[in-house]
LOLO-975155 format. One record per residue: residue in three letters; x, y, z of N, C-alpha, C in turn. Coordinates in steps of 0.05 Angstrom, whole numbers, padded with zeros to 5 digits, always signed. Example, Ala and Ser with C-alpha at 12.3 -4.5 7.8 and 13.67 -1.06 7.14 Angstrom:
# residues 2
ALA+00264-00114+00156+00246-00090+00156+00264-00066+00156 SER+00257-00045+00142+00273-00021+00143+00258+00001+00157 
# end
This chain:
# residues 49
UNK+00421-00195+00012+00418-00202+00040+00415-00232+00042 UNK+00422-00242+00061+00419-00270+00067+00394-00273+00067 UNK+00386-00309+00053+00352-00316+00048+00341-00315+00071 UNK+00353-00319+00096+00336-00317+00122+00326-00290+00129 UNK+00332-00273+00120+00332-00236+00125+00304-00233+00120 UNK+00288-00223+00145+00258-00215+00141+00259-00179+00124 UNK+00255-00189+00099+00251-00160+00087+00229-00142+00098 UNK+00210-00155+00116+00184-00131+00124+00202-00118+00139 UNK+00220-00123+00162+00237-00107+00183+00261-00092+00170 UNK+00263-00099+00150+00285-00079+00128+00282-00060+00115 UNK+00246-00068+00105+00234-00048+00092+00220-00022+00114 UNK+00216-00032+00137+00201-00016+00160+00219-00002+00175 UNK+00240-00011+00173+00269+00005+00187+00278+00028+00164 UNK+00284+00018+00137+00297+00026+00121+00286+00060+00113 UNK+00277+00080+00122+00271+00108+00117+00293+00117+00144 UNK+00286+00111+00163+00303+00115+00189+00326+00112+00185 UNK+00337+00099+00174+00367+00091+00172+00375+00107+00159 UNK+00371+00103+00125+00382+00119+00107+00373+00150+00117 UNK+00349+00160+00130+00352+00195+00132+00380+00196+00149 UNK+00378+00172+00164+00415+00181+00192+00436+00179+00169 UNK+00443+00167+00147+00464+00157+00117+00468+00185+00114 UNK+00435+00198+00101+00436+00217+00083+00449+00249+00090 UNK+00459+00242+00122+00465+00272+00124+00493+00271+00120 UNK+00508+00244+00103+00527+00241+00091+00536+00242+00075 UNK+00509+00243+00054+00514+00244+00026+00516+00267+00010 UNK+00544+00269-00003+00549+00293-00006+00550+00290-00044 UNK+00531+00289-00054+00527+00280-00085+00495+00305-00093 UNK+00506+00313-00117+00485+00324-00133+00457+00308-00128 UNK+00437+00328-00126+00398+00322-00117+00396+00296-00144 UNK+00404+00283-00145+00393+00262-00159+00375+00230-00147 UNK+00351+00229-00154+00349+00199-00144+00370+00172-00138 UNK+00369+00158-00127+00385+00136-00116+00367+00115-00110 UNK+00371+00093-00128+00353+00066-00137+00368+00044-00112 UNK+00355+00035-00096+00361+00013-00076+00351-00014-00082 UNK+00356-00030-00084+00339-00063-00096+00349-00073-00076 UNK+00334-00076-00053+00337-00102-00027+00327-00125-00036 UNK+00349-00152-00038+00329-00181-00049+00341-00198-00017 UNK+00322-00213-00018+00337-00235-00001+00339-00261-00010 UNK+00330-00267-00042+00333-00294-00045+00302-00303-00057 UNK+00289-00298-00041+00260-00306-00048+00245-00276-00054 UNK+00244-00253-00045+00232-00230-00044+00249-00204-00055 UNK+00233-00182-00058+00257-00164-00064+00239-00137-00061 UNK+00244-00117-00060+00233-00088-00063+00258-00064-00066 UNK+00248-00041-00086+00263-00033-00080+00261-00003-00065 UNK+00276+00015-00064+00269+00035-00043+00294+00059-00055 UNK+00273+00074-00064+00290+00098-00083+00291+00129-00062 UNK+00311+00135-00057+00329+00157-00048+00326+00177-00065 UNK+00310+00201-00058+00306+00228-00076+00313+00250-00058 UNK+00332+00254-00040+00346+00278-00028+00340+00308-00040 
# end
């Protein structure tokens, strides 16, 4: 993400979004590893469907 990108509003959005993604995902029950950085910060946010 671009260094200006407030990760608290990425991280606080980011369950909402991906459940609307996930009624797309059409892949075997396996975890899914996400690493959001913007440059200075980073977290990541793991997908267990």
């Amino acid at each position: 993400m671009p260094h200006v990108t407030d990760l608290k509003v990425v991280r606080d959005n980011l369950p909402e979004i991906i459940a609307q993604l996930s009624l797309d995902i059409d892949i075997p029950h396996e975890p899914l590893r996400l690493i959001i950085k913007n440059g200075y910060e980073e977290f990541d946010y793991v997908i267990s469907h």
